[in-house]
C-alpha positions as CSV (number, residue, x, y, z in Angstrom):
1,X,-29.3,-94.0,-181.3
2,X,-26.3,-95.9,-183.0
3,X,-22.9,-96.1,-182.9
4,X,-21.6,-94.7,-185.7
5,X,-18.1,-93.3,-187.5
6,X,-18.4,-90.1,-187.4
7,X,-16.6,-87.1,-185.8
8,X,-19.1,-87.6,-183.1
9,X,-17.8,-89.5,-180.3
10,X,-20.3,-91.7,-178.4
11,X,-20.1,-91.4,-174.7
12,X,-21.2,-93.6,-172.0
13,X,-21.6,-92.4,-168.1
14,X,-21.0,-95.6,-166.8
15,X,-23.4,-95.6,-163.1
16,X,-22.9,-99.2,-163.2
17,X,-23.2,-99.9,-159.3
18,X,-22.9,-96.9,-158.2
19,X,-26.6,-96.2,-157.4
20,X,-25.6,-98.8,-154.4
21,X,-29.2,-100.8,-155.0
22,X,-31.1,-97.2,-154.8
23,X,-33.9,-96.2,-157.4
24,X,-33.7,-92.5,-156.4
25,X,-29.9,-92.6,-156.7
26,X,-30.0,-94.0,-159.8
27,X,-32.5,-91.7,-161.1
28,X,-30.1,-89.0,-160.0
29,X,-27.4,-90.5,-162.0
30,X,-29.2,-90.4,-164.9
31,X,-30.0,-86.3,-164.4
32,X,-26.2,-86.1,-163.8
33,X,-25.6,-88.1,-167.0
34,X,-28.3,-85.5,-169.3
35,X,-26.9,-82.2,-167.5
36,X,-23.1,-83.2,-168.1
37,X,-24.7,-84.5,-172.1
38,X,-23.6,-87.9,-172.4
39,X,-25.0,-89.6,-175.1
40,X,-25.9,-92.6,-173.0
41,X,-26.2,-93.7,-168.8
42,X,-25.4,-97.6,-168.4
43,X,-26.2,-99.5,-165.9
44,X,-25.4,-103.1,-164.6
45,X,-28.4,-106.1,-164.6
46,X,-27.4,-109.0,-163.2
47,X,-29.1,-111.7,-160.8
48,X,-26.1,-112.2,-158.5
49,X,-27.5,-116.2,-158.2
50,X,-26.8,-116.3,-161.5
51,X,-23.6,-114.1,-161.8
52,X,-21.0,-115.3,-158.6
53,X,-20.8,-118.6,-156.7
54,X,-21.1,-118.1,-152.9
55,X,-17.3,-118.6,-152.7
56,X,-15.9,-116.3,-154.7
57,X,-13.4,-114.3,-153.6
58,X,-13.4,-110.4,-154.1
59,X,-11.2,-108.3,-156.4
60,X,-8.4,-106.2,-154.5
61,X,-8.9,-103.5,-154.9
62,X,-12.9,-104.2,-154.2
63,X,-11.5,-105.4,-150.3
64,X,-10.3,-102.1,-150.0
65,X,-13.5,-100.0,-150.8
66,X,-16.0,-102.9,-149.0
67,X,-16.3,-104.7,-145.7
68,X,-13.1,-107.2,-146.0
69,X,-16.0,-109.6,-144.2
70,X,-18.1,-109.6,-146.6
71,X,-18.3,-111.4,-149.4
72,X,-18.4,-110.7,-153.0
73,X,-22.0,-112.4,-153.4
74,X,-23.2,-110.4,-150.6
75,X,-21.7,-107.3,-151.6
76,X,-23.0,-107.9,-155.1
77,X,-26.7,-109.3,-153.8
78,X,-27.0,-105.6,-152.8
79,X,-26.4,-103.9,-155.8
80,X,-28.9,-105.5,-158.0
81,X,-31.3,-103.8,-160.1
82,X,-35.1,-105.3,-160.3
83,X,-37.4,-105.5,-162.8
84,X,-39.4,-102.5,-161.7
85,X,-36.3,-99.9,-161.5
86,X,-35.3,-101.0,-164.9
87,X,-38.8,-100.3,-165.8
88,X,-38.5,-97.2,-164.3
89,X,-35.3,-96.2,-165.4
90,X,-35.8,-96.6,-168.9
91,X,-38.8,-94.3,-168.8
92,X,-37.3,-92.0,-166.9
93,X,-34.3,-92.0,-169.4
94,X,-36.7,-91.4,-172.4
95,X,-38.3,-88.2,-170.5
96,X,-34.4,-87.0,-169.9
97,X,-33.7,-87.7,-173.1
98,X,-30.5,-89.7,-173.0
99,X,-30.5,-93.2,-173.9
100,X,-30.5,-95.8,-171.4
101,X,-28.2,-98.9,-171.2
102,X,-27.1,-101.9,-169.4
103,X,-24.5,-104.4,-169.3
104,X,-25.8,-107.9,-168.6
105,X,-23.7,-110.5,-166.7
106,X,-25.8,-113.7,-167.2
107,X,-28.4,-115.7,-169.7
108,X,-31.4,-114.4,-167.8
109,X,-30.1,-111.0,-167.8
110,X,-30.1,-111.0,-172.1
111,X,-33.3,-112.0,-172.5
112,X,-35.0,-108.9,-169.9
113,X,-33.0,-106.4,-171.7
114,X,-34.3,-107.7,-175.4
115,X,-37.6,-107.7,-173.6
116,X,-37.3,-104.1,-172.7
117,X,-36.7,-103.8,-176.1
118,X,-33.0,-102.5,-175.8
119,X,-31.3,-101.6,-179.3
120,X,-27.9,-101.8,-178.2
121,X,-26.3,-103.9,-175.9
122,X,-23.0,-103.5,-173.6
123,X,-21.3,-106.9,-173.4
124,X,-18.5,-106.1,-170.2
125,X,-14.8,-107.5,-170.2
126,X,-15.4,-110.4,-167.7
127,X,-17.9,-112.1,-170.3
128,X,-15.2,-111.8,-173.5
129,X,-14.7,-115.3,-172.9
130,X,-18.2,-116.8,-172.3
131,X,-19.7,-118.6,-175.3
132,X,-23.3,-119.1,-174.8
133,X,-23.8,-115.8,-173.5
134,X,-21.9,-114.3,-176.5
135,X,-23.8,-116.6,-179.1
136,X,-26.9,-115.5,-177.0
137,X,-26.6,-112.0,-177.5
138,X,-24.7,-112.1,-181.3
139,X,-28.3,-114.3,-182.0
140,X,-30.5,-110.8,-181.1
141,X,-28.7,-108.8,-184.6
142,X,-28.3,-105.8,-182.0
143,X,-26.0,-103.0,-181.8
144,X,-22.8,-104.6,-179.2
145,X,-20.3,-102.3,-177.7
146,X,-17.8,-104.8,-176.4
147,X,-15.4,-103.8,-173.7
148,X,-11.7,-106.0,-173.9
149,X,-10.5,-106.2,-170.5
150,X,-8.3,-108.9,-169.2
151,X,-8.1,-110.1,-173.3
152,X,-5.3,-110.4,-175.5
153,X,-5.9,-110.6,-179.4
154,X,-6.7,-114.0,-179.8
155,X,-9.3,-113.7,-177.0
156,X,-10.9,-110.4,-178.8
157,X,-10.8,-112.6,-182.2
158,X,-12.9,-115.3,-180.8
159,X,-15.6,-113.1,-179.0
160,X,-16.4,-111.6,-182.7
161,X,-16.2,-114.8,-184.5
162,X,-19.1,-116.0,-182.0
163,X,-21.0,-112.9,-182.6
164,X,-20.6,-112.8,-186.0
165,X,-21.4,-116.3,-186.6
166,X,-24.8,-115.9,-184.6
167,X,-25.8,-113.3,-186.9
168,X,-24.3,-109.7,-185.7
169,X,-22.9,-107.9,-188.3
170,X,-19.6,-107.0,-188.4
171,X,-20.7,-103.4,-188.8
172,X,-22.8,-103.4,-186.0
173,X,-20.1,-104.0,-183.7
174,X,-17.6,-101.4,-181.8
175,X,-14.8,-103.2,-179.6
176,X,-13.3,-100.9,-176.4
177,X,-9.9,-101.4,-175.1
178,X,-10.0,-101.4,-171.6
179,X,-7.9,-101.9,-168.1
180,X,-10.1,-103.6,-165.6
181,X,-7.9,-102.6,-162.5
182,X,-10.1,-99.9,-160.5
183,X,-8.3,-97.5,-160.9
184,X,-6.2,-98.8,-164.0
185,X,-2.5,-97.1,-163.2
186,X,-1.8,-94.5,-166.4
187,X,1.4,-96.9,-167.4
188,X,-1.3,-99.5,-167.7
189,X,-3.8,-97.7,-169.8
190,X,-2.1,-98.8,-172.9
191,X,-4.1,-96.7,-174.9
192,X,-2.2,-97.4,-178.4
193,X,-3.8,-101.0,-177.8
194,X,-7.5,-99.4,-178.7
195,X,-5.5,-98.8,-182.7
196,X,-3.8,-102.0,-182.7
197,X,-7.5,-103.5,-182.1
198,X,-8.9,-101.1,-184.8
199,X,-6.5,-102.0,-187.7
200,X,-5.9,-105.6,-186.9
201,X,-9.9,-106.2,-186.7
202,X,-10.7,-103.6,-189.3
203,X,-13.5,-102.2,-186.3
204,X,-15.2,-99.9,-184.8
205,X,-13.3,-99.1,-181.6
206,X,-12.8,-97.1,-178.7
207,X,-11.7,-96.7,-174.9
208,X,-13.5,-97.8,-171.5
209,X,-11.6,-96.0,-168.9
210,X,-11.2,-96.6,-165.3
211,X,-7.8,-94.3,-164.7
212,X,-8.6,-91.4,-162.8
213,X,-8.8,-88.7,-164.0
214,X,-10.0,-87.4,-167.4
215,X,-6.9,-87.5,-169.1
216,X,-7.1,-91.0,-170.9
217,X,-10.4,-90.9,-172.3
218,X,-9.7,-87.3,-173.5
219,X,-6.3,-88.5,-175.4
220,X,-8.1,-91.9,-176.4
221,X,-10.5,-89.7,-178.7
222,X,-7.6,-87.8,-180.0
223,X,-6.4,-91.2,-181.2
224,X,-9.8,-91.7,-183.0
225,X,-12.4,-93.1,-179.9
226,X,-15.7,-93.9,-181.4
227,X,-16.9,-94.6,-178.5
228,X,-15.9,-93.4,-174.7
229,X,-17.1,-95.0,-171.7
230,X,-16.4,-93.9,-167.9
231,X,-17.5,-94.7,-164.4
232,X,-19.6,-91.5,-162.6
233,X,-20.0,-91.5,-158.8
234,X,-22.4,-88.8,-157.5
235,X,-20.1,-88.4,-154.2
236,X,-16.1,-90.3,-154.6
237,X,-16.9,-91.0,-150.7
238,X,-20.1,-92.9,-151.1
239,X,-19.3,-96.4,-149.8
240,X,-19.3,-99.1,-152.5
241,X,-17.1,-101.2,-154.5
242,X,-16.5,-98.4,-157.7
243,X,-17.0,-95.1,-156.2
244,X,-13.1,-94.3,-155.4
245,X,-12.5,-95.1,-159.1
246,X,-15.5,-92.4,-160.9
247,X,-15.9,-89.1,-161.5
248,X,-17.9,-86.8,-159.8
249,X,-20.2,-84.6,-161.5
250,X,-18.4,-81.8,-162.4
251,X,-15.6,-84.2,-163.8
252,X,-17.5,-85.7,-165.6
253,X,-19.2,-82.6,-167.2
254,X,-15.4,-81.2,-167.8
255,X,-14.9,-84.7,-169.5
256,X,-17.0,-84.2,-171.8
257,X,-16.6,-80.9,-172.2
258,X,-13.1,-81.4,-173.1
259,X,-14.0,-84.2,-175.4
260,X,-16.4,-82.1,-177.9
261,X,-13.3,-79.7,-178.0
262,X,-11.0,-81.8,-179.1
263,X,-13.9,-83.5,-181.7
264,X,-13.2,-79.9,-183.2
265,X,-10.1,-79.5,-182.8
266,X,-9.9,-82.7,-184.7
267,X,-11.0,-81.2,-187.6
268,X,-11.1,-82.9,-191.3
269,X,-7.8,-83.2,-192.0
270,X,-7.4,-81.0,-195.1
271,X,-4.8,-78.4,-194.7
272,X,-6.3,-75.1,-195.5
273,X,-6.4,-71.4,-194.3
274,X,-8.9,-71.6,-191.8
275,X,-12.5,-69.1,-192.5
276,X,-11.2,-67.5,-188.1
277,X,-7.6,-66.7,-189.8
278,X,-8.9,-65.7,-193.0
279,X,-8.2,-61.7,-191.4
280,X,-4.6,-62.1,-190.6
281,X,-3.0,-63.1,-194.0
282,X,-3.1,-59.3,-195.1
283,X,-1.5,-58.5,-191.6
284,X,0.8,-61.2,-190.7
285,X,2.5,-61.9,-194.4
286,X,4.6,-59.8,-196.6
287,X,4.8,-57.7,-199.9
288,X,7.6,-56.2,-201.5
289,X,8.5,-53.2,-200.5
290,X,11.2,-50.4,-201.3
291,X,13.9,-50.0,-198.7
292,X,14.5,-46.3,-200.0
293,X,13.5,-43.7,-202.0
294,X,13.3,-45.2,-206.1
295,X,13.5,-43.1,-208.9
296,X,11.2,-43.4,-212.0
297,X,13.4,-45.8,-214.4
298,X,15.9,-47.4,-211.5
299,X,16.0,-51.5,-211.7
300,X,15.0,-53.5,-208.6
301,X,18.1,-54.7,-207.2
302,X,18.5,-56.7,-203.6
303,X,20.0,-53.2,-202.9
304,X,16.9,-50.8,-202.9
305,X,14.0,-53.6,-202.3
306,X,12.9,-55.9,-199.6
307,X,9.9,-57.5,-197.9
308,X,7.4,-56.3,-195.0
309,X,4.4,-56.5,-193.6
310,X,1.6,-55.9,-194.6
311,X,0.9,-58.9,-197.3
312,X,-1.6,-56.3,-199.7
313,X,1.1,-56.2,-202.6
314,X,3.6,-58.4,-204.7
315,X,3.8,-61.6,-203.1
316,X,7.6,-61.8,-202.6
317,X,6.8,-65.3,-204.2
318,X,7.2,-63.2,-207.1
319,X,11.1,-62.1,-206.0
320,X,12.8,-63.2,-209.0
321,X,10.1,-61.8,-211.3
322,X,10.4,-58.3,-209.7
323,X,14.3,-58.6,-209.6
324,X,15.5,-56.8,-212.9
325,X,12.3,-54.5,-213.6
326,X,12.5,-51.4,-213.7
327,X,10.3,-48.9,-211.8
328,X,7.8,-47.6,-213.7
329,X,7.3,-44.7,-211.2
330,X,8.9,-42.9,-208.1
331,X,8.5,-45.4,-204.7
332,X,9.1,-43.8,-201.5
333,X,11.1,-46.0,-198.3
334,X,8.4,-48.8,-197.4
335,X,6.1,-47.9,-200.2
336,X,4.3,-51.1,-201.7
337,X,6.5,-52.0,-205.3
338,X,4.1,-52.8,-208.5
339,X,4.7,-53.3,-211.5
């Protein structure tokens, strides 16, 4: 399943961490994901060894959804993903039917997702600026979805010069502005950045939200989103680092509910009568009509004609050709003129 352009958006139910270390939560995700039809459920694989030194700090707003004791290492440690639920996972994602995904945070990471034979891979904001693991991953020729948090132009530029120069092509690429304060305030979502991206990369793009809501992402595809991507929670009060900042279920179904609307809405651009309005020409336009009784021989003057509804007669396109005639007939008031 690729990312293409097309009037299709691709969507992402991002579960990331919010399984909390659980198989059987994250296997309920995934059913959320299918029922609410997302195109794809993304995880998060990581080996927190690997990933965050034992003195990191945590993020803000992460202190205020986790024990302020804890650390981020420890609160990570928790979260991870083995081998066997990603083995499970992505089975169980084939019999749902929705394609399975995961963002890897470290070397290690890469090389079991290209072992599980993963066609597309999500490279997350915090690695825009790691070179071996972007070489590493432009080296495998997959589909990359790239989200741009944190990165300014320049930044962006770089990350797709190391991919491309491994061997990704260009085309294979889709680039997602993205805020990675959880939640991102709305005067922060900058969503006009996703088009400045697009036309100053000539690229696939789209939006990775983390507003709350379903507002941004809905507007970001009426900018053109190829791609939309948003955290899901199965319960807001779950405790966990990303749970405050995700939709719940239902959210999430009227998401992307909302977005397939819009896709129509959308349309092709070429300004037509549309096939559903087709009916109401005839009713809502107007013919030329007599405003009183016209006697065989009179001329059509401003004086006896005018226009009504409904639009089955002279178009009164045709004003200035009917002006002058003379009637051919006896019209009664409101009777359709002809020639």
């Amino acid at each position: 399943m690729a990312v293409q352009k097309s009037k299709k958006v691709f969507i992402i139910a991002e579960a990331g961490v919010n399984h909390n270390g659980s198989l059987e939560i994250a296997k309920q995700m995934v059913d959320v994901a299918r029922e609410a039809n997302a195109n794809a459920v993304k995880f998060q694989t990581f080996k927190t060894e690997n990933v965050i030194s034992k003195s990191a700090p945590k993020a803000e707003y992460q202190k205020k959804t986790t024990d302020k004791k804890e650390t981020q290492f420890d609160m990570i440690k928790k979260l991870e993903l083995d081998i066997n639920a990603h083995e499970v996972l992505i089975d169980y994602c084939k019999k749902r039917d929705i394609l399975f995904l995961s963002s890897p945070f470290d070397l290690e990471s890469i090389e079991l997702l290209d072992k599980f034979g993963l066609g597309m891979f999500k490279i997350p904001s915090s690695e825009v600026t790691n070179f071996p693991y972007l070489k590493k991953i432009g080296l495998l020729r997959k589909k990359i979805i790239i989200s741009t948090g944190m990165s300014n132009l320049t930044e962006i530029k770089n990350a797709l010069d190391i991919l491309v120069k491994a061997g990704t092509p260009k085309k294979n690429i889709t680039v997602l502005h993205c805020n990675t304060e959880y939640p991102t305030p709305f005067k922060d979502a900058n969503l006009r950045a996703m088009l400045t991206i697009r036309n100053t990369f000539k690229i696939n793009a789209g939006y990775s939200d983390h507003t709350p809501g379903i507002e941004a992402p809905i507007a970001a595809v009426a900018l053109g989103a190829q791609v939309i991507e948003k955290h899901f929670t199965l319960d807001r009060n779950m405790k966990g680092p990303d749970h405050k900042a995700s939709l719940q279920p239902s959210e999430l179904k009227a998401m992307i509910r909302a977005i397939r609307n819009i896709e129509k809405a959308l349309g092709n651009g070429i300004k037509k009568c549309s096939s559903s309005e087709l009916q109401n020409k005839k009713i809502a336009r107007k013919s030329i009509v007599a405003t009183r009784n016209i006697r065989k021989g009179e001329f059509f003057t401003t004086k006896n004609i005018t226009t009504k509804r409904p639009a089955t007669g002279i178009s009164p396109m045709e004003w200035s050709r009917v002006i002058g005639k003379f009637a051919k007939k006896d019209f009664e008031k409101d009777e359709l003129i002809k020639l």
